[in-house]
N, C-alpha and C positions, 0 to 999 in steps of 0.2 A: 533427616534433613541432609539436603546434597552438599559438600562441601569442595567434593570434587568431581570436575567431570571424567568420565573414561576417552578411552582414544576415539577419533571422528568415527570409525567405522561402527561403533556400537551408541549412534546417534542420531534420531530421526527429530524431522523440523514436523507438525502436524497442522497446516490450516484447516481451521473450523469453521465452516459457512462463511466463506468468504467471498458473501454474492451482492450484485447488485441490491436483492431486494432488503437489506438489513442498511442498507445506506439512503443518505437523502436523495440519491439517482433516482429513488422508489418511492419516490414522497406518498405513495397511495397503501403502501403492502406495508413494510415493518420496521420504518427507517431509524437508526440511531444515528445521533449526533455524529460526527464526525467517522461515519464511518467506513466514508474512502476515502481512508488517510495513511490505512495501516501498511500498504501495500509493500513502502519501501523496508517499511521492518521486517513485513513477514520474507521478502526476498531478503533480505540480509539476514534472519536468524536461518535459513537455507542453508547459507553458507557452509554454516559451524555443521550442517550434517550431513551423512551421508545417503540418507533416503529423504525424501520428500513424499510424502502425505494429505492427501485432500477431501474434505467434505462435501458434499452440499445436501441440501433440503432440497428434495425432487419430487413436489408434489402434482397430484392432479385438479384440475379447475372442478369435478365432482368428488374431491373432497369433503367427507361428511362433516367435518368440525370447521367448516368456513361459514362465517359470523354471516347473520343476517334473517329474515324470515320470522322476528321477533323472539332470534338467539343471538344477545350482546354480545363483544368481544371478551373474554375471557369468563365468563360462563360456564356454569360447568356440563360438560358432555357425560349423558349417559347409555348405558345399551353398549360401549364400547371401550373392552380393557385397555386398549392402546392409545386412547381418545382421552386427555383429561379434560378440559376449555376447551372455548371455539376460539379462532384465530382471522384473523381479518386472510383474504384469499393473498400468498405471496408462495413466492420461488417455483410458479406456474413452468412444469416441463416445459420450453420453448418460448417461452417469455423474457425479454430482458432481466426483470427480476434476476430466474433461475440463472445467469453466465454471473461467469468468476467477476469480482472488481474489475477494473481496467489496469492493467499493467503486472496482472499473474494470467501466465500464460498455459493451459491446459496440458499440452506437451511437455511442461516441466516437471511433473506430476510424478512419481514412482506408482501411488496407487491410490487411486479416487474411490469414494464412497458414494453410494447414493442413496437417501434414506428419506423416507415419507413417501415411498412409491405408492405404495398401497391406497385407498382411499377412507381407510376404518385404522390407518397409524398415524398417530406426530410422533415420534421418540423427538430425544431432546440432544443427546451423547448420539457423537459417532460410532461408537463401540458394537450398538445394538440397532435392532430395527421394531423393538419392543419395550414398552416401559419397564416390564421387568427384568430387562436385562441379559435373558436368555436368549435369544435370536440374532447371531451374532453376524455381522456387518464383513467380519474377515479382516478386519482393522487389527487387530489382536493376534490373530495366527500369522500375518503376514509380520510383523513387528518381531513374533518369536522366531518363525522363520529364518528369519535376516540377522538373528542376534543383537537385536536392537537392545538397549537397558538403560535408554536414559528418553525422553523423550520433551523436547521444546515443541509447547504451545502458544498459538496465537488465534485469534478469531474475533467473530461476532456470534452473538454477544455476552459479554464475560457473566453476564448472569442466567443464562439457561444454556442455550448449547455449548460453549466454552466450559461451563462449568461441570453439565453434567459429562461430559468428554473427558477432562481432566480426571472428575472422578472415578470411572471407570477404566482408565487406563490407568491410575493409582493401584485399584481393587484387582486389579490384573498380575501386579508386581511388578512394573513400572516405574523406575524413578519420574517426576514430571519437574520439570519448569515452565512455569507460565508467564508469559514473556508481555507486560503489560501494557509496553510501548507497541505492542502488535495486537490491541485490543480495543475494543470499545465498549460500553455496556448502558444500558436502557436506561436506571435510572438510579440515584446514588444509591438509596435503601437495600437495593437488593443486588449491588454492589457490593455492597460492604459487608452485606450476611454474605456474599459466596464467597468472599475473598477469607472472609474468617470461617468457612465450613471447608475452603481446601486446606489453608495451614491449618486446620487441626486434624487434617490427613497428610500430613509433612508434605503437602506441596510447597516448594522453592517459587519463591513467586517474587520476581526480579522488576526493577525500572532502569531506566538509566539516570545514573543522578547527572543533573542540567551544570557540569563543570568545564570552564574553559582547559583545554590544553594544546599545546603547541603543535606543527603538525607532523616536525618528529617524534614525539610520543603517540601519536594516530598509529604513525607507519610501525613505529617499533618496539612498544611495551605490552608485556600482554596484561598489563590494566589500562587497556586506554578503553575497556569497555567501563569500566565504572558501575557494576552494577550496586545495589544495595536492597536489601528488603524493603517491601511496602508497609506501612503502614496501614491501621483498618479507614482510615480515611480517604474518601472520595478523590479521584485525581481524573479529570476530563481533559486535562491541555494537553495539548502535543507534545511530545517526546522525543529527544534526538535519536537516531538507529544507532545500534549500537556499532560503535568506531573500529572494531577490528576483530577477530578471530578470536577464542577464547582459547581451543586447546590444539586446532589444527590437529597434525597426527600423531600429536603428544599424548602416550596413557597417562593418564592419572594427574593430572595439570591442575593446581588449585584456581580455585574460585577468587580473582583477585582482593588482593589487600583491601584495596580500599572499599570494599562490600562493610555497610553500615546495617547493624543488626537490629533490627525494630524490638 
């Protein structure tokens, strides 16, 4: 379990599919609730690091596991390992779907992923481009690369991509935090199994606790972030961004005080 973060430069921020078609922008492909919301967080946990990280789901329109033809939406696909269900057709190369939210800028990017090119793959983690895990995306060597060792997560949606991302950047040797003000996820049940299947892989899995403070304390404490463990219960509302820097280019800067331990 994290307790403390190391200095900025061994700290990557990692958005996870953070596209149009996971939002209600997509009302037709795979929209979750509120989820062009996260924008301002996921550019604020940015901040605290010093590379930046991007997903997306880049698939093709003859995609084999696109629902329909008297094959339901999540159904199970056979004939192909990489293939578990069909999926409703989303994140269409060159479709609104496929472009970031509005207000994350592509250029901001250190190094973007593309995964589901294929038309016989869904992976679900950025890590890989195969469900078993071996086919790797270069997410991983570019992280060791850089001497990255802590990594913050945000995305869509915290119960498949978010999660299996998370877990495989754990399975890597990875410290993660998953940053939950910078999330969204589909529906509570499976919600609430992922949030309890990464804390029992010591994922750090942070909110912002909803506390008034002064706006001197914004500018000058390093707890005006406030974070505290989640709880395995459901949390859909909006979330303040976190208020200020955690450890800037402080090594070894503790995870502040007032973090409330679930």
């Amino acid at each position: 379990m994290l307790t403390k973060l190391p200095a900025q430069n061994k700290i990557a921020a990692f958005d996870i599919d953070a596209q149009n078609t996971f939002t209600p922008v997509c009302p037709d492909e795979l929209p979750v609730a509120e989820g062009d919301q996260i924008v301002e967080e996921l550019n604020a946990q940015a901040a605290l690091a010093s590379l930046r990280i991007g997903s997306r789901d880049a698939h093709s329109s003859q995609a084999v596991w696109i629902a329909g033809n008297g094959h339901p939406v999540l159904s199970p696909v056979s004939g192909y390992p990489d293939v578990d269900v069909y999926w409703p057709a989303h994140a269409i190369v060159g479709t609104k779907g496929f472009e970031f939210i509005t207000g994350l800028d592509p250029k901001n990017y250190d190094f973007q992923v593309y995964k589901g090119i294929e038309i016989d793959k869904h992976p679900y983690g950025a890590c890989y481009h195969d469900l078993a895990n071996t086919l790797s995306t270069g997410a991983i060597e570019y992280l060791r690369e850089h001497g990255i060792t802590t990594v913050i997560c945000g995305g869509l949606a915290t119960d498949y991509c978010v999660k299996n991302t998370v877990l495989q950047l754990r399975a890597a040797g990875f410290e993660v935090i998953l940053n939950l003000a910078a999330c969204r996820g589909i529906a509570p049940a499976t919600v609430a199994a992922a949030l309890e299947e990464m804390r029992t892989h010591d994922v750090t899995i942070v909110r912002i606790k909803e506390t008034a403070v002064s706006t001197q304390t914004k500018r000058t404490s390093i707890c005006s972030s406030f974070f505290h463990y989640y709880s395995y219960s459901f949390c859909h509302t909006s979330i303040p961004r976190w208020l200020g820097k955690i450890a800037g280019s402080n090594s070894g800067s503790t995870i502040p005080a007032r973090f409330c331990f679930i």
